[in-house]
VOBA-1610 file (N, C-alpha, C; in pm, whole numbers, padded with zeros to 5 digits, always signed):
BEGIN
Unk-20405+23291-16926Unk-20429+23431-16953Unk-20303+23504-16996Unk-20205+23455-16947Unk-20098+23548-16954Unk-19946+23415-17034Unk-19851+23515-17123Unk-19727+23392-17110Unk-19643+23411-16975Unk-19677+23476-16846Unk-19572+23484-16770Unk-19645+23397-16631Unk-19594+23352-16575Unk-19616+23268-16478Unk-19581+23342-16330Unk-19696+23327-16223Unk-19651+23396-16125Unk-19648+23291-15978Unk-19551+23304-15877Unk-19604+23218-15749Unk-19764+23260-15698Unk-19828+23140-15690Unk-19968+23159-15605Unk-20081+23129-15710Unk-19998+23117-15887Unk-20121+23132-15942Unk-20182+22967-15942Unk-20298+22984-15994Unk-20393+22875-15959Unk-20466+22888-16105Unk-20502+22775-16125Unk-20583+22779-16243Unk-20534+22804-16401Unk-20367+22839-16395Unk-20301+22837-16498Unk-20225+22713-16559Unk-20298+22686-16714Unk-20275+22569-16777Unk-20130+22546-16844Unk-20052+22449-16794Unk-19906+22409-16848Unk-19938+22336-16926Unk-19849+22323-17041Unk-19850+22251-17176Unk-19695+22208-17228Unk-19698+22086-17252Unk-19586+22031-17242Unk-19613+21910-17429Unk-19553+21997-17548Unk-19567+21943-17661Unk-19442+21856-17667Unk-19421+21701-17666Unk-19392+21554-17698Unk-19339+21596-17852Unk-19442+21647-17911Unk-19424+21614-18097Unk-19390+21456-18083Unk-19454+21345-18003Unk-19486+21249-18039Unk-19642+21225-18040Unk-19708+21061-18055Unk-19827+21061-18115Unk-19867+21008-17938Unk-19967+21081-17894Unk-19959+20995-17738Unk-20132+20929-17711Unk-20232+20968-17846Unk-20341+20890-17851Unk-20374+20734-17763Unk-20273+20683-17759Unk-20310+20560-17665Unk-20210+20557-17555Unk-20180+20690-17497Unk-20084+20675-17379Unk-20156+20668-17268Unk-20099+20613-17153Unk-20176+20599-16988Unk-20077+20681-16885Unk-20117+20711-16778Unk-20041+20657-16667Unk-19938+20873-16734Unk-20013+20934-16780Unk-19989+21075-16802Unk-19957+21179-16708Unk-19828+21216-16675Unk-19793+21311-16560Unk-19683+21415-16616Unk-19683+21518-16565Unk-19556+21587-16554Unk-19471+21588-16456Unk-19389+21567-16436Unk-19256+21547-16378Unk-19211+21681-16318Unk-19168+21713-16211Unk-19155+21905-16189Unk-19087+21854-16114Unk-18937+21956-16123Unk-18844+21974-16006Unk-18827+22086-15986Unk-18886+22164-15906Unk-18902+22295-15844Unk-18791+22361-15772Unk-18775+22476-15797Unk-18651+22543-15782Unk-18526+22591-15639Unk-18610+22492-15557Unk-18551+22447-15437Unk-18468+22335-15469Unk-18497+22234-15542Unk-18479+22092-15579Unk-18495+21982-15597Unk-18673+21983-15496Unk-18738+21905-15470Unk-18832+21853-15578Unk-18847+21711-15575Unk-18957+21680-15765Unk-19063+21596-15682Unk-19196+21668-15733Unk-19328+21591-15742Unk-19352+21612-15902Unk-19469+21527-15908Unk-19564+21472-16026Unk-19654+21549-16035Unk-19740+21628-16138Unk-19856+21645-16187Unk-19946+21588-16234Unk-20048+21536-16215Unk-20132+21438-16252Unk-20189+21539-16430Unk-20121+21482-16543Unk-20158+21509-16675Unk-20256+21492-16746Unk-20303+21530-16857Unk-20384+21523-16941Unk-20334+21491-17109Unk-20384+21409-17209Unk-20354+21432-17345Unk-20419+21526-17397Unk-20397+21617-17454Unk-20435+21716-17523Unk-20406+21716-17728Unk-20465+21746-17764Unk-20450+21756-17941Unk-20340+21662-17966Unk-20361+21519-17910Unk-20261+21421-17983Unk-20113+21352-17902Unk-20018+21555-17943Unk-19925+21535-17861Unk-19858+21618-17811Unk-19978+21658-17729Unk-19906+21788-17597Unk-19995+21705-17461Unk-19920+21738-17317Unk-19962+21734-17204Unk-20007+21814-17191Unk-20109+21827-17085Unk-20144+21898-17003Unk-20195+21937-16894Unk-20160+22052-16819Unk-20197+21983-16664Unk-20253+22183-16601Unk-20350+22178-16530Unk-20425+22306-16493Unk-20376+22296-16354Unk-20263+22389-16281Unk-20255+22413-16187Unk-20336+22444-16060Unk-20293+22389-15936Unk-20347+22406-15805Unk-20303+22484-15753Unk-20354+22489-15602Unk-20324+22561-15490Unk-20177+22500-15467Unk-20065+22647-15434Unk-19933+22508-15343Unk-19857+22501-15452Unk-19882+22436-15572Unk-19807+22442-15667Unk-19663+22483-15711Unk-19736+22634-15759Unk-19639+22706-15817Unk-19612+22811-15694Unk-19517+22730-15589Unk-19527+22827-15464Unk-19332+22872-15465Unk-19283+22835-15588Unk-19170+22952-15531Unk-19148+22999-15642Unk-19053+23087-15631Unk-18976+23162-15812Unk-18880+23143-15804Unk-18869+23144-15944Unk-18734+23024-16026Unk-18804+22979-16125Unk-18721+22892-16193Unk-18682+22813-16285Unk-18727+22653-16237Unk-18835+22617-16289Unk-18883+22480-16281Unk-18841+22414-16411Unk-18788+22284-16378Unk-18794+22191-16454Unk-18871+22106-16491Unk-18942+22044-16588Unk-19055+21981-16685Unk-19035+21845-16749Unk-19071+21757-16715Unk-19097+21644-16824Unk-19195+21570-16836Unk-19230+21577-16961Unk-19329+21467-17030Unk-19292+21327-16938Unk-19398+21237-16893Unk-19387+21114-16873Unk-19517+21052-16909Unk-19496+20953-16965Unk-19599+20834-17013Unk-19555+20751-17011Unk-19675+20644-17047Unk-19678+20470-17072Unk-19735+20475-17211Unk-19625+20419-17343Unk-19697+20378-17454Unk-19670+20232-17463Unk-19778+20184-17458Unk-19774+20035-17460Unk-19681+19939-17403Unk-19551+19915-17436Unk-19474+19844-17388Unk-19383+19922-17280Unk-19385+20062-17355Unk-19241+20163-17328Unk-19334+20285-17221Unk-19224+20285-17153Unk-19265+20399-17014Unk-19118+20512-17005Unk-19136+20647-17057Unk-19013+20695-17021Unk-19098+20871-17022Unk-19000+20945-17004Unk-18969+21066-17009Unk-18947+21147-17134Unk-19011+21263-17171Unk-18969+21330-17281Unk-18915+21451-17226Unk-18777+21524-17332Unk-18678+21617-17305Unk-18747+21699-17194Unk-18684+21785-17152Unk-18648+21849-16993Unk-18712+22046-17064Unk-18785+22021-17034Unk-18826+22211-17072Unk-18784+22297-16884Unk-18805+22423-16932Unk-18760+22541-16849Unk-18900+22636-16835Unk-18933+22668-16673Unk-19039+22720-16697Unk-18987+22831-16584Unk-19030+22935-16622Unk-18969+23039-16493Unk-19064+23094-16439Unk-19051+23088-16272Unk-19200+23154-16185Unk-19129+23224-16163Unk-19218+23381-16167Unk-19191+23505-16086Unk-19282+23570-15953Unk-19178+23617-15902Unk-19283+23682-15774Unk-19357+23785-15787Unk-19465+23784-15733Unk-19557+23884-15814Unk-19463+24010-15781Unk-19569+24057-15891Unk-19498+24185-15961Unk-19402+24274-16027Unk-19284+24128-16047Unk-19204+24104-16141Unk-19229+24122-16282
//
C-alpha cells in the first residue's frame, strides 16, 4: 500500500529485483539482518522472472532501522547470494 515501511506491519510485500533470469531457481529465500544484528531467512517467492518475493508476517518487521536484504537461490549447479539492498523500518508514525 504504501513505499514506507512500518514496525508491526503484516501483510506488506518485499521485492527484491536479481535482474537475473531465476525461472528455474529452487530453494528461494531472503536473507534479513535486522537492525539489532541478528539474520533469519524469509521463505521467498519468484516473481516476473527476476524479482523475489516475500509477503510479510506477524514478528517480522518488529524493530526500526535499517534492514539488510539478500537475494538467495539455487540455480542449478550454483547456490549464492545477490547484492545487499537497504530497507528502512519506521516506528509508527514516523
Amino acid at each position: 500500500m504504501a513505499n514506507k515501511y512500518y514496525v508491526g506491519d503484516i501483510g506488506t510485500e518485499i521485492v527484491l529485483d536479481t535482474k537475473v533470469d531465476l525461472t528455474d531457481g529452487t530453494d528461494a529465500k531472503i536473507k534479513v539482518k535486522k537492525p539489532d544484528g541478528n539474520a533469519v531467512e524469509w521463505d521467498a517467492s519468484i516473481k516476473d522472472t527476476t524479482r523475489l518475493s516475500h509477503v510479510t508476517a506477524a514478528d517480522e518487521l518488529d524493530q526500526a532501522g535499517t534492514y539488510l536484504l539478500q537475494a538467495s537461490i539455487t540455480l542449478g549447479s550454483w547456490k549464492g547470494r545477490g547484492e545487499t539492498a537497504y530497507m528502512r523500518v519506521y516506528e509508527e508514525f514516523e
